[in-house]
C-alpha positions as CSV (number, residue, x, y, z in Angstrom):
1,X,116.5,92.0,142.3
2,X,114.5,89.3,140.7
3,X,111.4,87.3,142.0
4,X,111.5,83.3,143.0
5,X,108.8,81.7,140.4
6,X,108.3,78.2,141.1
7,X,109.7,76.0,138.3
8,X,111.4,79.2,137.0
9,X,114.3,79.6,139.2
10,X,115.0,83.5,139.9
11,X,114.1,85.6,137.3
12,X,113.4,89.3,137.0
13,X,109.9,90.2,136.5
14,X,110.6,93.9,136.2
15,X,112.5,94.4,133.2
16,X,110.4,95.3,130.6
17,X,107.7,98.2,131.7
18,X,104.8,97.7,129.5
19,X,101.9,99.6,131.2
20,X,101.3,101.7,128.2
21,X,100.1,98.1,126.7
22,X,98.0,97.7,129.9
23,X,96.5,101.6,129.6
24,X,95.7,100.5,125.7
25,X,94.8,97.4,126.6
26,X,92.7,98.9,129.2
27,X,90.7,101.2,126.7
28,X,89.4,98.3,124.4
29,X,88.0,96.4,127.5
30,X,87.1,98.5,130.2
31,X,84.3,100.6,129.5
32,X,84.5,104.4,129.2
33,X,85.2,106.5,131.8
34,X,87.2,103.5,134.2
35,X,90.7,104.1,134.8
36,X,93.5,102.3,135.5
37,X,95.7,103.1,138.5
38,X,99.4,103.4,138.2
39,X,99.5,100.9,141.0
40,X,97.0,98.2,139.0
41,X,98.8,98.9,135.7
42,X,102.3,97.5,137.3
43,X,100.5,94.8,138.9
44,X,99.0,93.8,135.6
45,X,102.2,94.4,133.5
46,X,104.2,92.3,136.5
47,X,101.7,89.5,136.0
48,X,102.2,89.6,132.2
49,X,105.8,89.5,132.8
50,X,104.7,86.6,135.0
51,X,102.6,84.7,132.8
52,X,104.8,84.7,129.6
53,X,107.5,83.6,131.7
54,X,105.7,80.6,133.0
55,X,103.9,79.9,129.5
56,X,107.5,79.9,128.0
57,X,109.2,77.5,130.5
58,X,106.1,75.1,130.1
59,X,106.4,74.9,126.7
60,X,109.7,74.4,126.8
61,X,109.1,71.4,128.8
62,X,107.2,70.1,125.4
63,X,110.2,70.7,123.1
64,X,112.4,68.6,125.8
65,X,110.6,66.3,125.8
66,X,110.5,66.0,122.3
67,X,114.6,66.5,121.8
68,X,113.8,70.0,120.3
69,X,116.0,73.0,121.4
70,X,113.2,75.3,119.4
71,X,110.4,76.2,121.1
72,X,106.9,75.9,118.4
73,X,103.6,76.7,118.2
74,X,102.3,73.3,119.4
75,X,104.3,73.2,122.2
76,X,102.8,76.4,123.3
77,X,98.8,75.1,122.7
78,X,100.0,72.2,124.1
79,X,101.8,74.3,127.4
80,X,98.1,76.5,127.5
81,X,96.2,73.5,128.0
82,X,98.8,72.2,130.6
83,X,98.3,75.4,132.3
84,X,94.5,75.1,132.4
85,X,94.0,77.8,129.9
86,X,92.1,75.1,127.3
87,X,89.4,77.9,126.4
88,X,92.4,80.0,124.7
89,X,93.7,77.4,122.6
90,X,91.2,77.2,119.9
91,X,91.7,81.1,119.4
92,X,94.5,80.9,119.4
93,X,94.7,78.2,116.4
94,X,92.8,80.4,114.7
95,X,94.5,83.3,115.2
96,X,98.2,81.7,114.4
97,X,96.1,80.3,110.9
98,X,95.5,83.8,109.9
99,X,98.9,84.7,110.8
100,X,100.5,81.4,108.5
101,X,98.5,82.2,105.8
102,X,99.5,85.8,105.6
103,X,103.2,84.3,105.9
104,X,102.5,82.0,102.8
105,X,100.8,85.1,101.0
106,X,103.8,87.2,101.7
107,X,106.0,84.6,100.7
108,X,103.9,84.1,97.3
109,X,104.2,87.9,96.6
110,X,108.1,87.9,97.3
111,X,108.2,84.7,94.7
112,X,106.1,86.7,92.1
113,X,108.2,89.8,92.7
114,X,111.7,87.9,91.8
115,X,110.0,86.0,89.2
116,X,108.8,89.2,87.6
117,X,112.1,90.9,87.9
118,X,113.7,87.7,86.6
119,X,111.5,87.6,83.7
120,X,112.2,91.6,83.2
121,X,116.2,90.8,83.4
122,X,115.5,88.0,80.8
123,X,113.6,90.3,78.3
124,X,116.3,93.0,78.7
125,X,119.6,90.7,77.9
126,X,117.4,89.4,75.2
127,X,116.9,93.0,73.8
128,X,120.8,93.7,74.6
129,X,121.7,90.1,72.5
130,X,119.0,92.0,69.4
131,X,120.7,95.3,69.9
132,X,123.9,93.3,69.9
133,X,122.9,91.2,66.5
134,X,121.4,94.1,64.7
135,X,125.1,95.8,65.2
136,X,126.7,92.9,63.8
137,X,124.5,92.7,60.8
138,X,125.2,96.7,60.0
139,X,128.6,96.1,60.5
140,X,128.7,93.3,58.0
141,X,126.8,95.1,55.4
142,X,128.7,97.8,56.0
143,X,131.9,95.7,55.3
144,X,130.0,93.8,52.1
145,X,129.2,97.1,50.6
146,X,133.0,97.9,51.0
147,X,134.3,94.9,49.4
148,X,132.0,95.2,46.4
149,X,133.1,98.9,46.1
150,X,136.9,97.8,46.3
């Protein structure tokens, strides 16, 4: 049983129930001691369920229209501010800056991590290679010492 969204087709708007998100939600921007119905929570959750829908399919638009079958951030700034939702963009350009540049420092830490354990890896075969060597030059001696006791 799904709802008719225009420019959506029929989709179901009830599939996901996240009205524990609305009642946390709820606690950071209502002030104390104003609940939330059970009745206003599904509304709100429904219209979430609503909104990302719609957001989705507009930006979709954008990567159709560029030839893109991968939906990116752009085209979902750009589908905001088709949506009339311009005072959200630049928070949200800020907020997906923080979230790139704790990518990057992520990725940075995963590159000094295997360059580390490269560099350990490195220093042990060298020390095998010494261990190795140092056996060798025993062994010889030990064979040199034998010859000049034969």
């Amino acid at each position: 049983m799904g709802n008719r969204i225009e420019g959506l087709g029929e989709v179901q708007v009830d599939n996901v129930d996240s009205s524990s998100h609305v009642s946390e939600a709820g606690r950071f921007i209502l002030p104390d001691g104003v609940n939330i119905s059970k009745e206003a929570r599904s509304a709100i959750s429904r219209a979430a369920s609503v909104f990302v829908l719609y957001a989705t399919s507009c930006a979709n638009n954008f990567a159709m229209k560029g030839k893109r079958k991968t939906l990116n951030a752009g085209d979902v700034l750009s589908a905001m501010e088709e949506m009339e939702f311009q005072r959200f963009v630049a928070p949200l350009k800020e907020s997906l800056e923080v979230y790139r540049r704790e990518q990057k420092g992520k990725k940075e830490a995963r590159k000094d991590k295997d360059k580390k354990a490269d560099s350990e890896e490195q220093d042990k075969s060298r020390e095998e290679e010494n261990d190795d060597d140092d056996e060798r030059m025993e062994e010889e001696e030990q064979n040199d010492e034998e010859e000049v006791d034969n």
